[in-house]
C-alpha positions in Angstrom: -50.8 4.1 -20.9 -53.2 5.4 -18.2 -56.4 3.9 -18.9 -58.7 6.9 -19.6 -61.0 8.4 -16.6 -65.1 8.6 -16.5 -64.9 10.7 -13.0 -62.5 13.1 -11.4 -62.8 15.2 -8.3 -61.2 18.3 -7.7 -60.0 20.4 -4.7 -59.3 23.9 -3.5 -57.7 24.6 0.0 -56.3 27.1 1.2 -54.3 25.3 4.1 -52.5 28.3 5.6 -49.1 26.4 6.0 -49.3 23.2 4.6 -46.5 21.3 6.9 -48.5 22.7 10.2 -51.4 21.3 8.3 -50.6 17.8 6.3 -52.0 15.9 8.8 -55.4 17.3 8.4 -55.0 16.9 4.8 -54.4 13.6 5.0 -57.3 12.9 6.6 -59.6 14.9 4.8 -57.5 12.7 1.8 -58.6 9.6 3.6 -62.3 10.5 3.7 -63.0 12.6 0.6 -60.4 10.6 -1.6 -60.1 13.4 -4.0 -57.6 13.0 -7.4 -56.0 16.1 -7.1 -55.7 19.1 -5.0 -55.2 22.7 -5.5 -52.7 24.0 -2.5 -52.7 27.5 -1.4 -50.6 30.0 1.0 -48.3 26.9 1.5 -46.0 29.4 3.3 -42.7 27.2 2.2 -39.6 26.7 -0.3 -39.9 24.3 -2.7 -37.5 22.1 -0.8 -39.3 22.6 2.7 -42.8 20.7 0.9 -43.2 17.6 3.2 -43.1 15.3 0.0 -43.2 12.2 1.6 -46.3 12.6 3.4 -47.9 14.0 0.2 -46.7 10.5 -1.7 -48.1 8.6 1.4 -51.6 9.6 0.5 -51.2 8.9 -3.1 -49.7 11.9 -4.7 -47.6 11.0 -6.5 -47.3 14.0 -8.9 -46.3 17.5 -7.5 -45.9 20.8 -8.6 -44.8 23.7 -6.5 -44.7 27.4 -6.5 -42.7 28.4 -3.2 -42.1 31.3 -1.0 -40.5 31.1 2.4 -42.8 31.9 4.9 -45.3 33.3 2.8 -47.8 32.7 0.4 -46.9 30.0 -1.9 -49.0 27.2 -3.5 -49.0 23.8 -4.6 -51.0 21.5 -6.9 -50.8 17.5 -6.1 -52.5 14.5 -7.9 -53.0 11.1 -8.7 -52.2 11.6 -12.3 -48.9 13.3 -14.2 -48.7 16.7 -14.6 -46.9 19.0 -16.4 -46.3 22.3 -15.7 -47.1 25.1 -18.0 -45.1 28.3 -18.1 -47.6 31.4 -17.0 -46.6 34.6 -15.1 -49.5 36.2 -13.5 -48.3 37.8 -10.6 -46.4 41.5 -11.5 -44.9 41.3 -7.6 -43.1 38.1 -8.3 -44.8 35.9 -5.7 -45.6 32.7 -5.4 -48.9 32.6 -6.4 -49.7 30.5 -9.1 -48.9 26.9 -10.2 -50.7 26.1 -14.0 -50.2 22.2 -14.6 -51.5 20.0 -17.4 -53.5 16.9 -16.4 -52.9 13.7 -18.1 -56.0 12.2 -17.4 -55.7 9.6 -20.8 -57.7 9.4 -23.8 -59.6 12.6 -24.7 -59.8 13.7 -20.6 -56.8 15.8 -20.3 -57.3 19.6 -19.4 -55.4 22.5 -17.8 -55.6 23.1 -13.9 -54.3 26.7 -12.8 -54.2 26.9 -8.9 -54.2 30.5 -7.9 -53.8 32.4 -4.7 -54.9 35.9 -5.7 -53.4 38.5 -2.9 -55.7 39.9 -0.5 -55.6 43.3 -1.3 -55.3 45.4 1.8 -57.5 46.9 4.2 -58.3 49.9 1.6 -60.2 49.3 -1.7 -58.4 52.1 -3.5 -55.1 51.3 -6.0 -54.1 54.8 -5.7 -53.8 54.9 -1.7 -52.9 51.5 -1.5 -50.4 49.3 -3.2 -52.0 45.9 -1.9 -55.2 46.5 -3.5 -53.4 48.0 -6.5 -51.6 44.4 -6.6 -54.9 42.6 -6.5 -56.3 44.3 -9.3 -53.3 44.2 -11.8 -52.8 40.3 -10.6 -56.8 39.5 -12.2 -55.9 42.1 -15.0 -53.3 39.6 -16.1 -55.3 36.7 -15.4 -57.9 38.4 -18.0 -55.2 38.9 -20.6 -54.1 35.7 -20.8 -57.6 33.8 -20.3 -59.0 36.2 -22.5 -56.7 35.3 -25.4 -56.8 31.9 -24.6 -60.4 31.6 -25.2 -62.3 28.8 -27.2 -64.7 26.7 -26.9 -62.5 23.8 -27.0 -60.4 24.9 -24.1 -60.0 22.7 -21.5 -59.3 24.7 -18.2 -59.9 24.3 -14.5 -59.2 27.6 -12.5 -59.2 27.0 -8.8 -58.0 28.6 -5.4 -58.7 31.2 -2.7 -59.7 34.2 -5.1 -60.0 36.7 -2.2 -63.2 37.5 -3.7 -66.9 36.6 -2.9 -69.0 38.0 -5.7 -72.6 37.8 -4.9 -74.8 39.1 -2.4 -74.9 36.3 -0.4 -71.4 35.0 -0.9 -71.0 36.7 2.5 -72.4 37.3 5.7 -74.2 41.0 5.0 -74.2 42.0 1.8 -74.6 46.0 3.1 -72.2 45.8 5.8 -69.2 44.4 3.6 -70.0 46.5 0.1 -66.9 49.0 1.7 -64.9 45.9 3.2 -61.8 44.2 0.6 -63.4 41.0 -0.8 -66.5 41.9 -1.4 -66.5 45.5 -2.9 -67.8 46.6 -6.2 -64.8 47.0 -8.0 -63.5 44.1 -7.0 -66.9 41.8 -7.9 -66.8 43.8 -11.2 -63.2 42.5 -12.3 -63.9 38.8 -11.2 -66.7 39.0 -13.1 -64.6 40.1 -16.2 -62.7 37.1 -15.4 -65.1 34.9 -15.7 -66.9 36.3 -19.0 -63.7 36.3 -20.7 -63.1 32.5 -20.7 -66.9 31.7 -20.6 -65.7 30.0 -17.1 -68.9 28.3 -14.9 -68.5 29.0 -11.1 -69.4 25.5 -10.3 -70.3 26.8 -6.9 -73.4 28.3 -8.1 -74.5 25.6 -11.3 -77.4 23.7 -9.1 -77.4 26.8 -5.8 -79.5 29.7 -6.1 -78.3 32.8 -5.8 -80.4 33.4 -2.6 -79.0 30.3 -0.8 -75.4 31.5 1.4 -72.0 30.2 0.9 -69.1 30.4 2.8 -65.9 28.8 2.5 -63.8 31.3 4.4 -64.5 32.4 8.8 -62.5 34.5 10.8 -59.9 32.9 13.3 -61.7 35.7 15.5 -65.1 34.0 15.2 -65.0 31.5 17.8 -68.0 29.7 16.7 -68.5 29.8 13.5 -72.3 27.8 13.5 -73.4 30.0 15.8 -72.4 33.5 14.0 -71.7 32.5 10.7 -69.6 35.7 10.0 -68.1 33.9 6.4 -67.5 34.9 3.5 -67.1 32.7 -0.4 -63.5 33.2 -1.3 -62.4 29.6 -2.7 -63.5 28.7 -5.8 -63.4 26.2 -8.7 -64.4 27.5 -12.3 -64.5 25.7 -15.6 -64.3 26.5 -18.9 -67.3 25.7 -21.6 -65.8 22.4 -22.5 -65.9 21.0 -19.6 -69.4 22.5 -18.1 -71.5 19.7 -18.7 -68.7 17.5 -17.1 -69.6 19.6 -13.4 -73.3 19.1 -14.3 -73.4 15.5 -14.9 -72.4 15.1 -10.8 -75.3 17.0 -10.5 -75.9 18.8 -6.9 -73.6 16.8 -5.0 -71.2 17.4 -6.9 -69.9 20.5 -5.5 -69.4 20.8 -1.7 -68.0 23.4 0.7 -66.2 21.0 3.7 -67.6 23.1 6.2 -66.6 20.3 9.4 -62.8 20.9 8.1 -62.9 24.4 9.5 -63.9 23.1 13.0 -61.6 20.9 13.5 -58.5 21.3 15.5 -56.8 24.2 14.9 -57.6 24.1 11.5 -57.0 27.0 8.2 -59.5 29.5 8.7 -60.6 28.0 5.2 -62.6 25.3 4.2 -61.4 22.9 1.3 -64.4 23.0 -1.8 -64.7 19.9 -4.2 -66.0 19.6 -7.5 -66.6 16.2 -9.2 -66.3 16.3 -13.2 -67.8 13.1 -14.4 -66.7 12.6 -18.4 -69.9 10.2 -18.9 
């Protein structure tokens, strides 16, 4: 029987090729020790996952959603999972991986790791397939949230949305209202999303809305301090049941690993953690 958990923390990372990468997540493993991690754009097959490194830093569970050479994403953890049977994406990629977490006693909740597609250069479905993608992708995730709705529900959402809703979830709020990722339509439907399950951003619970966040910086921005060209496109939202679990870590609780992004040839994405204490 696993003996039943008062604290839990969560991760989102968008790794951008996770066997070019596993050595970085290791050591991010190492230092941040979280329980499980939310994989995305893992740009491998199932069979091409570098398991045994992933087991070597105490993952024993793993659950894959693969794609060769593109996209893809992964959820590993301390603690079982089982994986739940969910089709958002109407393209057929690998996008998605929705687990249960076995956390013991009254703990357990559902974890769906998304990589939402990117949409193009072109915010218009008619012109352009990509963004047309985008949109039915978070349509679906609406449908199924949406129906799946209660205040009981357990439910963890995390990954790189391709989104950063608010005004200072990127760099110039005027200069990106035309760009893909931040433009109104696009703000509009994750906010849909998140009304429809009652989901908290945790990224926002103890941050102002005036204060800057970015998880995401251009591989063209060669110093990202200096310009801080970024943008908020990883996230980590929780249903009603488990709010008060994100606020009990209070502040600290929720951190954007900026360092990651500057380290050696890193993901142009930073990992984000969320701590859910059950106390």
């Amino acid at each position: 029987m696993i003996k039943s958990q008062k604290k839990i923390k969560l991760t989102s990372w968008n790794v951008n090729s996770v066997r070019l990468r596993a050595p970085q997540i290791a050591r991010f493993t190492e230092e941040q020790r979280p329980d499980i991690i939310g994989l995305q754009e893992i740009k491998c097959l199932e069979e091409q996952f570098p398991y045994d490194e992933f087991r070597a830093m105490g993952f024993e569970h793993i659950e894959i959603s693969g794609q060769k050479g593109m996209h893809g994403a992964a959820t590993v953890s301390k603690f079982p999972l089982t994986r739940m049977d969910t089709d958002f994406c109407p393209e057929g990629h690998a996008r998605h991986v929705s687990t249960k977490v076995d956390l013991g006693g009254s703990h357990n909740f559902e974890f769906h790791n998304f990589y939402i597609p990117a949409g193009g250069d072109e915010p218009d479905v008619k012109a352009n397939p990509k963004f047309a993608h985008k949109m039915d992708f978070i349509d679906r995730m609406i449908d199924y949230f949406g129906e799946r709705s209660s205040e009981d529900a357990r439910q963890v959402l995390v990954g790189d949305f391709n989104i950063a809703p608010h005004e200072n979830d990127v760099w110039s709020h005027k200069q990106l209202l035309k760009v893909v990722s931040h433009t109104p339509g696009e703000v509009d439907i994750l906010n849909k999303l998140l009304a429809c399950g009652s989901f908290t951003d945790c990224a926002r619970i103890f941050t102002p809305g005036d204060v800057k966040l970015h998880s995401w910086w251009s591989y063209r921005s060669r110093d990202i301090n200096k310009s801080d060209r970024g943008r908020r496109l990883d996230h980590i939202w929780v249903s009603p049941a488990l709010k008060t679990s994100a606020e009990n870590a209070m502040a600290a609780g929720h951190e954007i690993h900026r360092p990651c992004r500057l380290w050696e040839r890193p993901s142009d994405h930073a990992p984000v953690t969320q701590i859910l204490d059950f106390s």
